[in-house]
C-alpha positions in Angstrom: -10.3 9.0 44.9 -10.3 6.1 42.7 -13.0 7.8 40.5 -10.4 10.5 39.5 -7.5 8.1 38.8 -9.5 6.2 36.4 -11.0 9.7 35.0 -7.8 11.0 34.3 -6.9 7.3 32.6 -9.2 7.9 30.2 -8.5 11.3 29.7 -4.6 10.8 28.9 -5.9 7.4 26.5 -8.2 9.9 24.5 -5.9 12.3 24.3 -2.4 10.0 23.3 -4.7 7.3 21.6 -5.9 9.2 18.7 -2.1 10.3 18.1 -0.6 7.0 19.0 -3.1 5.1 16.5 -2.8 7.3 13.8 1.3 7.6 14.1 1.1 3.2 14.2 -1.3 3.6 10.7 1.0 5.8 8.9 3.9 3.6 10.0 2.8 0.5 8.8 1.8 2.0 5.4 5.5 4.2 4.8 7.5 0.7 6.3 5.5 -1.0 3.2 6.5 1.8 0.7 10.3 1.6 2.0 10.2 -1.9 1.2 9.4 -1.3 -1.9 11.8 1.8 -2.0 14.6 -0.6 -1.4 14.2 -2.5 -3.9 14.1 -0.5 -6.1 17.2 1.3 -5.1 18.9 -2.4 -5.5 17.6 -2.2 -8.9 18.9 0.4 -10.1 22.4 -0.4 -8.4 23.0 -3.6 -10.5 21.7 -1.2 -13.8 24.0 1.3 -12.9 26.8 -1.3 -12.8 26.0 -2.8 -15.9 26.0 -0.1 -17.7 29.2 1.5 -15.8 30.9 -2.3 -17.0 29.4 -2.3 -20.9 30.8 1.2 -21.3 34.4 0.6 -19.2 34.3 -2.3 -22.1 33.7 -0.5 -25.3 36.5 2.6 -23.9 
């Protein structure tokens, strides 16, 4: 009996593992890239207002 329980352990680890693994890979990768995204976006917000105060001065 406890042969089977450990058998279908294993079974459920090689099947979720792979999946799991992979899905932790890719999120660790995008979470760097969103970082990055952000930043960006912040940016581009203080450009934007600069730009929206140099022209609110010249009209």
């Amino acid at each position: 009996m406890e042969n089977s329980v450990i058998a279908t352990f294993i079974t459920g680890i090689s099947q979720v593992g792979f999946p799991i693994m992979i899905t932790f890979y890719l999120f660790t990768r995008f979470e760097k890239k969103l970082d990055q995204l952000s930043v960006n976006i912040s940016s581009l917000i203080e450009v934007i207002k600069a730009v929206i105060k140099d022209e609110s001065k010249q009209g």
